[in-house]
C-alpha positions in Angstrom: 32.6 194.8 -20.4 35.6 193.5 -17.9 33.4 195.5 -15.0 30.1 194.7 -15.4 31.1 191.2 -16.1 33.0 191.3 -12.5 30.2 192.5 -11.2 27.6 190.7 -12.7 30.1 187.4 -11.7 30.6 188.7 -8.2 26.7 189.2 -7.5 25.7 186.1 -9.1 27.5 184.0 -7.4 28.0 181.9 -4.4 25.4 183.4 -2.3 22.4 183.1 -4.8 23.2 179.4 -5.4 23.7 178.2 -2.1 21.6 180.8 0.4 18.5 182.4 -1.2 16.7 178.8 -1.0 17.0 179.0 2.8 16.6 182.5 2.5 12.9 181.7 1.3 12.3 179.0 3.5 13.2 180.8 6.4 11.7 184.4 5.9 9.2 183.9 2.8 9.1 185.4 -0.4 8.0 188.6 0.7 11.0 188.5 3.5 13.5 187.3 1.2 12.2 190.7 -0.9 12.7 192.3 1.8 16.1 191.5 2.3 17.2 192.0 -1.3 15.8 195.5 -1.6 16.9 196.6 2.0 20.8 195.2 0.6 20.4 197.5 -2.5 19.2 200.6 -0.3 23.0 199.9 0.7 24.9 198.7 -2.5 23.0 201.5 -4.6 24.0 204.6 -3.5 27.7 202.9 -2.6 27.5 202.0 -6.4 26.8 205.3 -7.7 29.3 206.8 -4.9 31.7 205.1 -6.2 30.7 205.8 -9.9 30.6 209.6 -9.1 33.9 209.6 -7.1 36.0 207.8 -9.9 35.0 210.4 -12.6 36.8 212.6 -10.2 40.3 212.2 -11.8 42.3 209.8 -13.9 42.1 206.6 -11.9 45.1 204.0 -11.5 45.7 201.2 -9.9 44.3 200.3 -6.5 41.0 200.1 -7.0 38.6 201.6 -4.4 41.4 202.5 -2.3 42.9 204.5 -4.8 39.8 206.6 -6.1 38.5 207.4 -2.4 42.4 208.0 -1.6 43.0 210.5 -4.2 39.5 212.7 -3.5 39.0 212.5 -0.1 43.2 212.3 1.2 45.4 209.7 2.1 44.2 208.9 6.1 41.0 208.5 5.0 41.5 206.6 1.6 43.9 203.9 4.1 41.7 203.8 6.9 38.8 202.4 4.8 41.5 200.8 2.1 42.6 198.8 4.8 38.9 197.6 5.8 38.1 197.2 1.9 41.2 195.0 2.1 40.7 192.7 4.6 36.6 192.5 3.2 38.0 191.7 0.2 40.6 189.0 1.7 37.4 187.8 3.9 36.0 187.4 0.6 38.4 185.5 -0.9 38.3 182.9 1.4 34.1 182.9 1.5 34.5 181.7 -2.4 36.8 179.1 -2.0 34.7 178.0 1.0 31.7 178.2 -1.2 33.4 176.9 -4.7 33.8 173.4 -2.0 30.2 173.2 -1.4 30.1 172.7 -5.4 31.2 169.0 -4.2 28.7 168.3 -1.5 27.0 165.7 -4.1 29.6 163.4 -4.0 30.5 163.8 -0.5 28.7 160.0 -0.3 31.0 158.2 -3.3 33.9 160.0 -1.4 33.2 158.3 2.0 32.3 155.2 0.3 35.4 155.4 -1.7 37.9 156.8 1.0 35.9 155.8 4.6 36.5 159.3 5.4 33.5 161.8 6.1 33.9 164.6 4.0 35.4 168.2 4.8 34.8 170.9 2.5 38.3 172.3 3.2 39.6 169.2 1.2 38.9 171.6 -1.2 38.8 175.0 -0.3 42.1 175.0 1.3 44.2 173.7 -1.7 42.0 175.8 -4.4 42.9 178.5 -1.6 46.9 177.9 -2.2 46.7 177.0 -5.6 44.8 180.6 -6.6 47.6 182.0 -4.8 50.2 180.4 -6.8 48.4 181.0 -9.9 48.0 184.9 -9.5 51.8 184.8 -8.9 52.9 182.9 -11.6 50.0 184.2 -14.3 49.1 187.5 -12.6 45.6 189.9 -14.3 45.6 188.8 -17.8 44.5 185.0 -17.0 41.2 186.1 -14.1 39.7 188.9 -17.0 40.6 186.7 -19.4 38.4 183.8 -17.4 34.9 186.4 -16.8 33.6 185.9 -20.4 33.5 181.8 -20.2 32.3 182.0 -16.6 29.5 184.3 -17.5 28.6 182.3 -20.2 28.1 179.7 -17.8 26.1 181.3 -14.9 24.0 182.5 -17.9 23.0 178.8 -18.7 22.6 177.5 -15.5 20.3 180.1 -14.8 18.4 179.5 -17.8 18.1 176.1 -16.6 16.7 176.7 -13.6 14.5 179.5 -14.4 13.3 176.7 -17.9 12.9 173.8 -14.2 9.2 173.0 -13.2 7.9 172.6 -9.4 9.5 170.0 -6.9 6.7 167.1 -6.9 4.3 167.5 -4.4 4.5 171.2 -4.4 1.3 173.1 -5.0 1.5 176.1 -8.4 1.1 179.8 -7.4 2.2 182.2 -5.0 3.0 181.7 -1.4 4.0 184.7 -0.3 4.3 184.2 3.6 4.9 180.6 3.8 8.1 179.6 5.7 9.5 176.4 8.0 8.2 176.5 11.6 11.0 177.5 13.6 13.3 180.2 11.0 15.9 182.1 11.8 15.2 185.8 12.2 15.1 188.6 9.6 18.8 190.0 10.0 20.5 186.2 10.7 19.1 186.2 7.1 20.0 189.3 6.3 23.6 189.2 7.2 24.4 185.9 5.7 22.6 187.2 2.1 24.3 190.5 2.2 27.6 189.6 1.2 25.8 188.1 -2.4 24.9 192.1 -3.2 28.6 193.1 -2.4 30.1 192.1 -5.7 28.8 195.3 -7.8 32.4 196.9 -7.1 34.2 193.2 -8.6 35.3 195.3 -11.4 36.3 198.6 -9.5 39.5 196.8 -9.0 40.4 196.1 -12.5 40.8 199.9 -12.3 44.6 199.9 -13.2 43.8 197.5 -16.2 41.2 199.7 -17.7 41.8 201.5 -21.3 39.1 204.2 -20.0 38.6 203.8 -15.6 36.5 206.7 -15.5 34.0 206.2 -18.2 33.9 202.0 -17.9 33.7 202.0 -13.6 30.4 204.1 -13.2 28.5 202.3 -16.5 29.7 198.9 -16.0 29.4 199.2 -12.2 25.6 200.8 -12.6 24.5 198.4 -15.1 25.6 195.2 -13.1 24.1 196.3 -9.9 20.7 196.7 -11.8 20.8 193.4 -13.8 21.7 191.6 -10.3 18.9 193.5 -8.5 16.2 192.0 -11.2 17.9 188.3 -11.4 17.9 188.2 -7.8 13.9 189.0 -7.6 13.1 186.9 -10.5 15.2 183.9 -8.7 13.1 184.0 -5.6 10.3 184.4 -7.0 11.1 181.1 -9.5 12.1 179.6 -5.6 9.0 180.8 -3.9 7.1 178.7 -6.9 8.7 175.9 -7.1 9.1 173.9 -3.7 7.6 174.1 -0.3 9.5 176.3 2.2 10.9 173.0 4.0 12.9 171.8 1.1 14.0 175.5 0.2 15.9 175.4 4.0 16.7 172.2 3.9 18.8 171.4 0.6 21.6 173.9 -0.3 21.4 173.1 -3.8 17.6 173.1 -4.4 18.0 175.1 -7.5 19.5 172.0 -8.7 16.2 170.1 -8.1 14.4 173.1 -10.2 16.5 173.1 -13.1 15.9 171.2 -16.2 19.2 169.7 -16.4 20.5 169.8 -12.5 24.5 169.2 -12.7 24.3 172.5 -14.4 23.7 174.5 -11.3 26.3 173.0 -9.5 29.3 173.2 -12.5 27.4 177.3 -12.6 28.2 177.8 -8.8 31.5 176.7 -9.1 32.4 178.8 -12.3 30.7 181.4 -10.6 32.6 180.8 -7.1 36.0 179.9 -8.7 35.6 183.1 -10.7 34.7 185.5 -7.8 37.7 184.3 -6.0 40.0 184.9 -8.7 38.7 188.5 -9.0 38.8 188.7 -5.2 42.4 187.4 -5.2 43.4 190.1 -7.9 41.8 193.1 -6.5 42.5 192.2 -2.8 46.6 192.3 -3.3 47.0 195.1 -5.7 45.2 197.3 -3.4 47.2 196.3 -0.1 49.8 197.1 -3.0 48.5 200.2 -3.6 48.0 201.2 0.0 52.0 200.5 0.9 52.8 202.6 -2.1 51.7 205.7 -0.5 53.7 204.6 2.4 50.1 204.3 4.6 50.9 201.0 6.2 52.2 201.8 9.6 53.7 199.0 10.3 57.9 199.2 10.2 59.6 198.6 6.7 56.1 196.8 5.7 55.4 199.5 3.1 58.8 198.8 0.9 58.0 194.9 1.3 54.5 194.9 0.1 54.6 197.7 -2.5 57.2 195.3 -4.1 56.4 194.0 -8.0 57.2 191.6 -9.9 57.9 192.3 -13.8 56.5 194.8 -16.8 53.4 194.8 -15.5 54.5 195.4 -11.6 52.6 191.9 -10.2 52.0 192.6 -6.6 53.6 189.3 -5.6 54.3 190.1 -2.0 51.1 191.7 -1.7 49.5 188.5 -3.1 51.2 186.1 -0.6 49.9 187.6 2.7 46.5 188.1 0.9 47.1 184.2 0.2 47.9 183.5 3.9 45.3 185.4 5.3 42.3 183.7 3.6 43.7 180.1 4.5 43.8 181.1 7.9 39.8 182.4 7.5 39.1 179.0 5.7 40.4 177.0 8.2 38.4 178.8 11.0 35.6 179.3 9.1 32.3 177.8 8.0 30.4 179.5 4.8 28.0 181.6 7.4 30.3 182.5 9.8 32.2 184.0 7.3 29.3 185.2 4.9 28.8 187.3 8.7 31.8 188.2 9.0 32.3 189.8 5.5 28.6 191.5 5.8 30.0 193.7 9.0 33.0 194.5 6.8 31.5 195.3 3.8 28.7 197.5 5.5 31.2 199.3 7.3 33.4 199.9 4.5 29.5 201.1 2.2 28.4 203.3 5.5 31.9 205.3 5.3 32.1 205.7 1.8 28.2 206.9 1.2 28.7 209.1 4.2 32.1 210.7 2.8 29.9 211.1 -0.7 26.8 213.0 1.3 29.7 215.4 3.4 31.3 216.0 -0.1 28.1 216.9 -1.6 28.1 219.9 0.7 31.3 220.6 1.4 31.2 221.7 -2.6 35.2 221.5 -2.8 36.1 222.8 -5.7 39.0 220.1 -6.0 35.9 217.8 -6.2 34.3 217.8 -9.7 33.1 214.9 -11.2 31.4 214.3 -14.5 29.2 211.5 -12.9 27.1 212.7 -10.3 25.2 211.1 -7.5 22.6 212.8 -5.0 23.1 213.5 -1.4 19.8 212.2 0.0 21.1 208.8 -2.0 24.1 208.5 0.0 22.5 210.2 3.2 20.1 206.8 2.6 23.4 204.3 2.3 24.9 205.9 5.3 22.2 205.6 7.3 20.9 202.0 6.4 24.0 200.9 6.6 24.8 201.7 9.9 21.6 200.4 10.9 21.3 197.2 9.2 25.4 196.7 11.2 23.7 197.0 14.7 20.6 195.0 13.6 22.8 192.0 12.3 25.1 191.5 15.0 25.7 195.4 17.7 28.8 194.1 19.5 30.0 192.7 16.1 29.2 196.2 14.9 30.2 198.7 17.7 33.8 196.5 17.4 34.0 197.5 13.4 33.4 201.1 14.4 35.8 201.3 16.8 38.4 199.5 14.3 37.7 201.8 11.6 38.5 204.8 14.3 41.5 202.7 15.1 42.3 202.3 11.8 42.0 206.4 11.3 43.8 207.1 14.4 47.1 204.5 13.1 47.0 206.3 9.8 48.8 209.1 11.5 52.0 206.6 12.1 52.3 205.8 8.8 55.5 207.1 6.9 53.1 209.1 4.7 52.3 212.7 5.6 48.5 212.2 6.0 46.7 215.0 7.2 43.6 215.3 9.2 41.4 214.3 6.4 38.4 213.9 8.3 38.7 217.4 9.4 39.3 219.1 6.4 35.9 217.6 4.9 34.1 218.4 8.5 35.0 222.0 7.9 34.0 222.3 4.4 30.8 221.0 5.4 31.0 223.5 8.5 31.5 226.6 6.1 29.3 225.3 3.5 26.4 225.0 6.3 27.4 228.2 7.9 27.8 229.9 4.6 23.8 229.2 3.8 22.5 230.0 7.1 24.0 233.7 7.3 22.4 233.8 3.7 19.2 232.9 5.0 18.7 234.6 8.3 19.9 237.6 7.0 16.8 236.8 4.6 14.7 236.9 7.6 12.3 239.5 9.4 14.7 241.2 12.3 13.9 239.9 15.6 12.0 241.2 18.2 12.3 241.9 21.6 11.1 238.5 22.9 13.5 236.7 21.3 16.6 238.6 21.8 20.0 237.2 22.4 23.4 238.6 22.6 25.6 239.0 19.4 28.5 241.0 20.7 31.3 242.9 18.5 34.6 244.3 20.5 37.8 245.9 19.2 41.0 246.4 21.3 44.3 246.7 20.8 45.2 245.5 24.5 44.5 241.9 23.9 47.2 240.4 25.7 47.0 242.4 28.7 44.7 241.5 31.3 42.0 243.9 29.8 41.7 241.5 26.9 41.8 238.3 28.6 38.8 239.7 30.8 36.8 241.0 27.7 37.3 237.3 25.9 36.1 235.8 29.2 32.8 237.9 29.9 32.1 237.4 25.9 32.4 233.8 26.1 30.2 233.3 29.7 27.4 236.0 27.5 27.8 234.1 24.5 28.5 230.3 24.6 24.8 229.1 25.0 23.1 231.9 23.8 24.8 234.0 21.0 27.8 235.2 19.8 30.8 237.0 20.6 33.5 238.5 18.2 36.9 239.8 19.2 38.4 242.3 16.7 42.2 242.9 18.2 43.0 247.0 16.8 47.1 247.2 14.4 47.7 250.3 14.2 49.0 251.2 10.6 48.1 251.4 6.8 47.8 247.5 5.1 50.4 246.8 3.4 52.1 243.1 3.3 54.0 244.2 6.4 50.7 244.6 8.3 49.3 242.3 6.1 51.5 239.4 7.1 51.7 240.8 11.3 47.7 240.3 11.8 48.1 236.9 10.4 50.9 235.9 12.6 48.3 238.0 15.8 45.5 236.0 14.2 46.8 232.7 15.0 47.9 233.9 18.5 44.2 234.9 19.1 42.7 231.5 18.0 45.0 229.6 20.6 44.3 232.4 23.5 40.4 231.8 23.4 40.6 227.8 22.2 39.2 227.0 25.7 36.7 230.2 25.7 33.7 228.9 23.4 31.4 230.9 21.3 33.9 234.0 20.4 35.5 234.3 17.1 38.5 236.6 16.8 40.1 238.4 14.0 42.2 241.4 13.6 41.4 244.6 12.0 44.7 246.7 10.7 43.5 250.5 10.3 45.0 253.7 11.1 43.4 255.0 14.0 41.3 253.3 16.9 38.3 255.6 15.9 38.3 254.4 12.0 39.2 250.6 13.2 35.7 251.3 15.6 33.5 252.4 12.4 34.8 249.6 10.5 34.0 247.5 13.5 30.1 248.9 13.2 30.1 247.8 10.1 31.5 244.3 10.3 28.1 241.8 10.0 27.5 239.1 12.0 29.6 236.5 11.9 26.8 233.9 12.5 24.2 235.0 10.6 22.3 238.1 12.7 23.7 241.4 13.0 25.9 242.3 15.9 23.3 243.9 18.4 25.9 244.9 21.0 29.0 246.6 21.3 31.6 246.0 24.5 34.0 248.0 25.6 36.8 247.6 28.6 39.3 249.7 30.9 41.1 248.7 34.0 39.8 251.0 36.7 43.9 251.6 37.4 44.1 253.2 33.8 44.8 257.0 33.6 42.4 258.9 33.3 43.0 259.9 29.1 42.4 255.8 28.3 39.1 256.2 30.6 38.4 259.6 28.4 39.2 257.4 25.0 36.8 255.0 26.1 33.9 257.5 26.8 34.1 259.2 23.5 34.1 255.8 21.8 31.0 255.1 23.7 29.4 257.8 22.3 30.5 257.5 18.6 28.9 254.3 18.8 25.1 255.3 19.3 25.7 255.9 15.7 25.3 252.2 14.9 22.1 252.1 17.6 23.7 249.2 19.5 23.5 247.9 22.9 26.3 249.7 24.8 28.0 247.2 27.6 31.6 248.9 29.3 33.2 246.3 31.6 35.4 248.1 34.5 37.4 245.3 35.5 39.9 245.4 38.4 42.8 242.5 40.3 39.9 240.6 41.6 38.9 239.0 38.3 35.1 238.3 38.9 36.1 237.0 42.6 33.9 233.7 43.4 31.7 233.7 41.3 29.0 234.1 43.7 27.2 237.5 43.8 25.8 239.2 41.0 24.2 242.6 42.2 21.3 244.5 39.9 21.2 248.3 40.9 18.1 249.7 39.2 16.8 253.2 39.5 14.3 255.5 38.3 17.0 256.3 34.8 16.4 252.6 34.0 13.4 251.7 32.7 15.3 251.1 29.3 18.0 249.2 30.5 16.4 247.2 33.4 15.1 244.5 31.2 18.7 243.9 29.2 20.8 244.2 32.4 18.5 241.3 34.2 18.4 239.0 31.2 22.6 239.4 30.7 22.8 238.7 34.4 20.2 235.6 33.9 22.6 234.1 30.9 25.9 234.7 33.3 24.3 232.1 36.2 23.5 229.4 32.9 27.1 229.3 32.9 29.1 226.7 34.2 31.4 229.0 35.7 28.6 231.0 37.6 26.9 227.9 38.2 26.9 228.8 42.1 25.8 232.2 41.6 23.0 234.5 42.3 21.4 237.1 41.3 20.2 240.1 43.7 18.4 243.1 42.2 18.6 246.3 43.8 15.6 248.6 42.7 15.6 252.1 43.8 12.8 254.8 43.5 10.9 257.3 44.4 9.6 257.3 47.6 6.0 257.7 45.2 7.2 255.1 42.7 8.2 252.4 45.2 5.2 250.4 45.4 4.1 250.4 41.9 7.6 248.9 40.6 7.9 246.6 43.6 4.0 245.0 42.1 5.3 244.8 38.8 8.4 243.1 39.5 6.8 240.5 42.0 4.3 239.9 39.0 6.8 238.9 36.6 8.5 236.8 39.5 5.6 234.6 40.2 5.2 234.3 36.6 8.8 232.8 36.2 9.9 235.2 34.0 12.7 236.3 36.3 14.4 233.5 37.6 15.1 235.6 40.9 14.0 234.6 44.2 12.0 237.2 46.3 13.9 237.1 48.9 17.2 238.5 46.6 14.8 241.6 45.4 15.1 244.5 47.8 13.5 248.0 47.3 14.6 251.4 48.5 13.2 254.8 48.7 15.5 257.3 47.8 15.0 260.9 47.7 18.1 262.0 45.3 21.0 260.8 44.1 23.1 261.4 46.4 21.2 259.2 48.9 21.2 256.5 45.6 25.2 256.6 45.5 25.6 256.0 48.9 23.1 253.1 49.3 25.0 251.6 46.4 28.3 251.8 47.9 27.3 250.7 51.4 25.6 247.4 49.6 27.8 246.2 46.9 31.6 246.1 47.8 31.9 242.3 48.3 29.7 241.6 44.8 31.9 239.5 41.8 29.9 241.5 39.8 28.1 244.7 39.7 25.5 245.4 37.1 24.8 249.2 36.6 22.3 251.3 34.2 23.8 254.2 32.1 22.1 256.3 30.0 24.0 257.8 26.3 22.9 261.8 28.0 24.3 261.0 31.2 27.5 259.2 29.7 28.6 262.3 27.7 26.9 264.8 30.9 29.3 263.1 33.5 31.9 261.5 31.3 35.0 259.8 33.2 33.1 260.4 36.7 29.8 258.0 35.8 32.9 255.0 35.2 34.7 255.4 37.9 32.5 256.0 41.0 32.3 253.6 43.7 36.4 252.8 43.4 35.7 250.3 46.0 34.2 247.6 43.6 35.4 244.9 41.6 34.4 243.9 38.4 31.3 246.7 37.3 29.4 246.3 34.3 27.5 249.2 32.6 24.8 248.4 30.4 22.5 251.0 28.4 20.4 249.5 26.0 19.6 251.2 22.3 16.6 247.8 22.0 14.0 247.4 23.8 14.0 244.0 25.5 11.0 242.5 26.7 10.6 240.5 29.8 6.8 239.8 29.8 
C-alpha cells in the first residue's frame, strides 16, 4: 500500500488540478487524449522496467538509483542516479510551487488586506524551507505516515468534481475538437502535462522502508500507473463536458467551478501537492545518499559529507540540506511551467535510459540478470524510442543539452572514488555476442551461397606473427576483409595444452588483439598443437567465426626465406585442397605494397578458374581506403588462336560494368609458350605494388618452390587458385 499510494499521490496531483483544464482548452479532448496516452507509451514500459529490474535482487535503500546500480553497475546506476536526483530535486520544488497556487483564491483579500500584489513564493519558498526542516527533524515515518489521509482527500475532491454539473452556459455532450482560438501547440502541452504521469515511481523510493521491496515495488508501482491512466481519461472527459474550451484555459482552478462543493478541490490540490513534495523531499536525499555511499560522486571529499546519517534509522541529513537548497534556488527562478518543462526533459531522459538499458538487457540474457517479474523488449524498445522523441519534439536544444549531460554525467563517473567500470560496454557486448551468437545460428541454417554472391571469409595460421610476415598477412586480411568479409588470424604454439601453454596463448592472445586494434575485420586467436601440420587441420576445421564457413585459406613467406620454409609452405598448400578452399599465398618482400598505386592481373590460358576470383580480390583491394588511389591493370595472355575470343568476352563484361576496369588498363598478348609468357611478365610488372598471379593445385605440387619464386624482381606477389567457382556475369 505505501507505493501505490505514492504513486497514486504523485500522479494525482498538482498537474491534474491545475494543467489538464488548459490542457483541454488548448488542444481538445481528443488532444488532451492524446497527450495522456503518448505520456503512458513512456511511463509504462519505465514502470514495468523498473518493476522487472527490482525483482532482480534484494533491494535497499536508494531507490531507483540503487536497483538500476546494482544490475546494470555502478557508472551507469550514477550517471542516471544523478539525473533521477536532480528530476527528483526539480520536483520538489515544482510542488511547492504548485502547493502556492492552492492560495490564488485569496490572492484578492491578501492585497486588500496587505496592499501588496501577491507572489506565490510567499508560500512556496517558506513551505520549501520548512519541508526541509521537517524531514530533518522527523525524517520517513512522518511523509508515509501522511499518504493514507492525503489520499483520502484527493479521493473526495475527486468525487466532487466528477458528482459537479456543467459551467452555465455550456452546451451537454461531447466536443471532441473544440479548443480557444489561438492554443499553444501539441508538445508546449505535452511537456508541461508530462511531469503529472512521472509520479508512478513515488513509491520506488520508499525502497529502503519496505518489509518486502521486491514483491510491493512492481505491484504497487503497476497498479498505480493503471488507476492514474483511467482517472486521468475519465477527468478530461468530465472537463471536455463541463465548460467551454475558453474557461478550461482560462481559470486554473476550473475543476473547482465543476465540483459540487468547490473549496474541496483546492484543500485536494494542496493535500495532494504538499504530499508529493514530502515524498519528493524523502526520496530525492536518501538517493544523493545512496549515490555518495558507493563513493560515485566525483566531486572531492563530497562522498563522506553527504553519505553522512543522522541516528538508528541513518536520516540522510546532509543529503537533505543540499536537496533543500537546491529546490529554493529552482523556486525562486522558477514559474510552475518553466519548471513543469524543465522536469519533463529530466524525467524523459532519465525513462529513455532506463527502458533502453531494460531492451539491451533483454538480449544481452546475462545470467547475473534474473528476475521473477518480467517485462518485454518491444515494451521498452517503445519507451526508449518515444522518449527520445517526444525530448526533441518538446524543446531539441533543451534535449540535445540533456543528452550531452547524461554523457557527461557517464564520462565523470570514471573520477569518482569508486571503481566503476565501463558499464555501458559490458552490456554493449553482451548484446554484441548475444546478436552474433543468433546470426551464426541462423546462417549456418541457410542454403550455401553461390557464386554471385561470394565474399571473402579467410582463415590463416602462423607461428611468425610478430615478424614482418605476420604484420603483412594481418594487413592484406584486413584491406580483403573490412567491408566485405572476414578475416581470422590463428598464431601456431608449438606444444601439448597443458596450463603452461594454456596460460602462454592467453598472455599471445592479448598481444594479438592490440597488434591488429587499428586493422578492422580480422579476429585473432591462437591455436596450441604439436605440429604446424596438425595446428593446419585443426585450422580447416575451425567454422566461421561470423556465421559462414571460412572459404579461403592464406598462406605467407618472405621471398628472403630459405628455401625449406618455401618447401613447408608448398606442402601445406597442398594438404589443404583437402578442405576444398580457395588457396591465396602472399610472397611479400622490404617494399611493403609500395604506393599503393599499381595492382597488375596476369591471366593466361591455366586460368580460366582463377580469373574470376583474382579480379574480384583485386576489385575489393581499390574499395579500400588505403588503395583508394589505385588501379587495376589486367594482363591477359593467350594463344595466338584464343586471343580475340577472350579479348570479346572481357570487353563485354566491361561495358556491362561488371569489371570496374577501364579499357585502356586491359592489354592482350599472343604468346606462343611459356617461356615467351615469363618473360613478358617480367619485362611488365617490376614497378607493380602488387602482382596478382593464377596457380593451379597440379602445377603447385609439378613445380613446387620454382612456381613461388620466379620473377625475384617483384614486390609484393599474390597467388590465387580458386577451389569455387566465382561468377562475374
Amino acid at each position: 500500500m505505501p507505493v501505490f499510494l505514492a504513486s497514486v499521490s504523485a500522479v494525482l496531483g498538482a498537474i491534474l488540478f491545475l494543467r489538464f483544464g488548459y490542457a483541454v482548452g488548448h488542444v481538445g479532448l481528443v488532444g488532451a487524449v492524446a497527450v495522456i496516452l503518448l505520456g503512458h507509451l513512456v511511463t509504462v514500459p519505465t514502470a514495468l522496467a523498473l518493476s522487472e529490474i527490482a525483482t532482480n535482487r534484494k533491494v535497499e535503500g536508494g531507490g531507483e538509483y540503487y536497483i538500476i546500480s546494482r544490475s546494470f553497475g555502478l557508472r551507469i546506476g550514477s550517471a542516471i542516479g544523478v539525473a533521477r536526483y536532480l528530476a527528483e530535486s526539480a520536483e520538489y520544488a515544482f510542488y511547492c510551487i504548485a502547493f502556492a497556487e492552492a492560495f490564488r483564491p485569496l490572492a484578492p483579500w491578501f492585497h486588500a488586506t496587505t496592499g501588496i500584489d501577491w507572489n506565490p513564493r510567499f508560500v512556496s519558498l517558506p513551505l520549501c524551507a520548512g519541508l526541509m526542516l521537517l524531514m530533518l527533524r522527523r525524517g520517513a515515518e512522518l511523509g508515509i505516515a501522511a499518504l493514507y489521509v492525503v489520499a483520502a482527500i484527493v479521493v473526495a475532491s475527486l468525487v466532487a468534481f466528477f458528482l459537479g454539473k456543467p459551467i452555465g452556459g455550456h452546451s451537454p455532450g461531447l466536443h471532441l475538437a473544440d479548443k480557444i482560438s489561438h492554443p499553444d501547440s501539441f508538445f508546449i502541452v505535452f511537456a508541461i502535462c508530462f511531469p503529472g504521469f512521472s509520479g508512478m515511481t513515488a513509491g520506488v523510493g520508499l525502497s529502503g522502508d519496505l518489509k518486502n521491496p521486491s514483491r510491493s515495488i512492481p505491484l504497487g508501482t503497476i497498479l498505480g500507473t493503471a488507476v492514474g491512466l483511467l482517472v486521468y481519461l475519465a477527468v478530461v472527459l468530465k472537463l471536455s463536458t463541463s465548460a467551454t474550451p475558453e474557461q478550461l484555459a482560462g481559470h486554473e482552478l476550473v475543476m473547482a467551478d465543476i465540483a459540487v462543493w468547490g473549496p474541496i478541490i483546492p484543500i485536494g490540490l494542496a493535500c495532494a501537492t504538499l504530499s508529493s513534495a514530502i515524498g519528493s523531499c524523502l526520496v530525492a536525499p536518501r538517493m544523493l545518499q545512496a549515490i555518495a555511499r558507493d563513493r560515485c560522486v566525483p566531486i572531492g571529499g563530497a562522498n563522506q559529507f553527504l553519505a553522512r546519517g543522522a541516528g538508528p534509522a541513518n536520516e540522510p541529513r546532509n543529503a537533505t540540506l543540499v536537496t533543500g537548497v537546491l529546490a529554493m534556488a529552482v523556486v525562486t527562478i522558477g514559474e510552475l511551467d518553466f519548471v513543469a518543462r524543465l522536469m519533463s526533459m529530466f524525467f524523459m531522459l532519465t525513462y529513455g535510459s532506463l527502458c533502453a538499458i531494460s531492451f539491451l538487457e533483454h538480449f544481452a540474457a546475462s545470467p547475473s540478470y534474473r528476475p521473477t517479474f518480467r517485462s518485454r523488449w518491444y515494451i521498452s524498445l517503445t519507451g526508449a524510442v518515444v522518449g527520445v522523441l517526444m525530448m526533441f519534439q518538446m524543446d531539441p536544444v533543451y534535449a540535445f543539452l540533456a543528452i550531452l549531460a547524461m554523457i557527461g554525467l557517464y564520462w565523470a563517473a570514471r573520477f569518482a572514488p569508486a571503481r566503476t567500470g565501463d558499464d555501458v560496454a559490458d552490456l554493449a557486448r553482451g548484446v554484441m555476442g548475444q546478436a552474433a551468437r543468433r546470426l551464426h545460428i541462423r546462417m549456418q541454417r541457410q542454403v550455401a551461397s553461390t557464386g554471385k554472391s561470394w565474399r571473402p571469409s579467410i582463415i590463416t595460421v602462423s607461428h611468425r606473427t610478430f615478424e614482418q610476415g605476420g604484420q603483412v598477412s594481418t594487413q592484406l586480411l584486413g584491406w580483403l576483409c573490412e567491408r566485405h568479409g572476414f578475416g581470422t588470424y590463428l598464431h601456431f604454439l608449438p606444444g601439448m595444452l597443458d596450463r603452461q601453454t594454456y596460460e602462454e596463448s592467453k598472455r599471445v592472445d592479448a598481444q594479438l588483439v592490440e597488434m591488429v586494434r587499428d586493422v578492422p575485420g580480422v579476429f585473432v586467436d591462437t591455436v596450441v598443437s604439436p605440429s604446424y601440420r596438425t595446428a593446419l587441420a585443426q585450422t580447416l576445421q575451425v567454422p566461421g567465426v561470423a556465421g559462414m564457413e571460412n572459404n579461403t585459406v592464406l598462406f605467407a613467406f618472405d621471398a628472403a626465406d630459405p628455401k625449406p620454409v618455401v618447401e613447408e609452405v608448398v606442402d601445406s598448400a597442398l594438404f589443404a585442397d583437402v578442405g576444398s578452399k580457395n588457396l591465396l599465398i602472399l610472397r611479400h618482400g622490404t617494399r611493403r605494397f609500395g604506393e599503393r598505386r599499381r595492382i597488375h592481373i596476369w591471366l593466361n590460358w591455366h586460368d580460366g578458374q582463377n580469373a574470376p576470383l583474382m579480379t574480384l580480390l583485386a576489385y575489393i583491394l581499390v574499395g579500400h581506403k588505403d588503395w583508394r588511389r589505385a588501379e587495376i591493370s589486367i594482363f591477359a595472355a593467350f594463344p595466338p588462336d584464343q586471343v580475340l575470343e577472350q579479348r570479346a568476352r572481357f570487353e563485354a563484361m566491361m561495358e556491362a560494368g561488371r569489371i570496374p576496369i577501364r579499357k585502356e588498363n586491359v592489354r592482350f598478348f599472343s604468346v606462343v609458350d611459356g617461356q615467351a609468357y615469363h618473360s613478358l611478365v617480367e619485362g611488365s610488372s617490376a614497378q607493380a605494388d602488387l602482382v596478382v598471379l593464377g596457380v593451379t593445385l597440379d602445377r603447385l605440387a609439378d613445380k613446387r618452390e620454382y612456381l613461388l619464386t620466379r620473377y625475384p624482381s617483384f614486390g609484393e606477389v599474390l597467388f590465387v587458385a580458386a577451389a569455387e567457382h566465382v561468377v562475374i556475369d
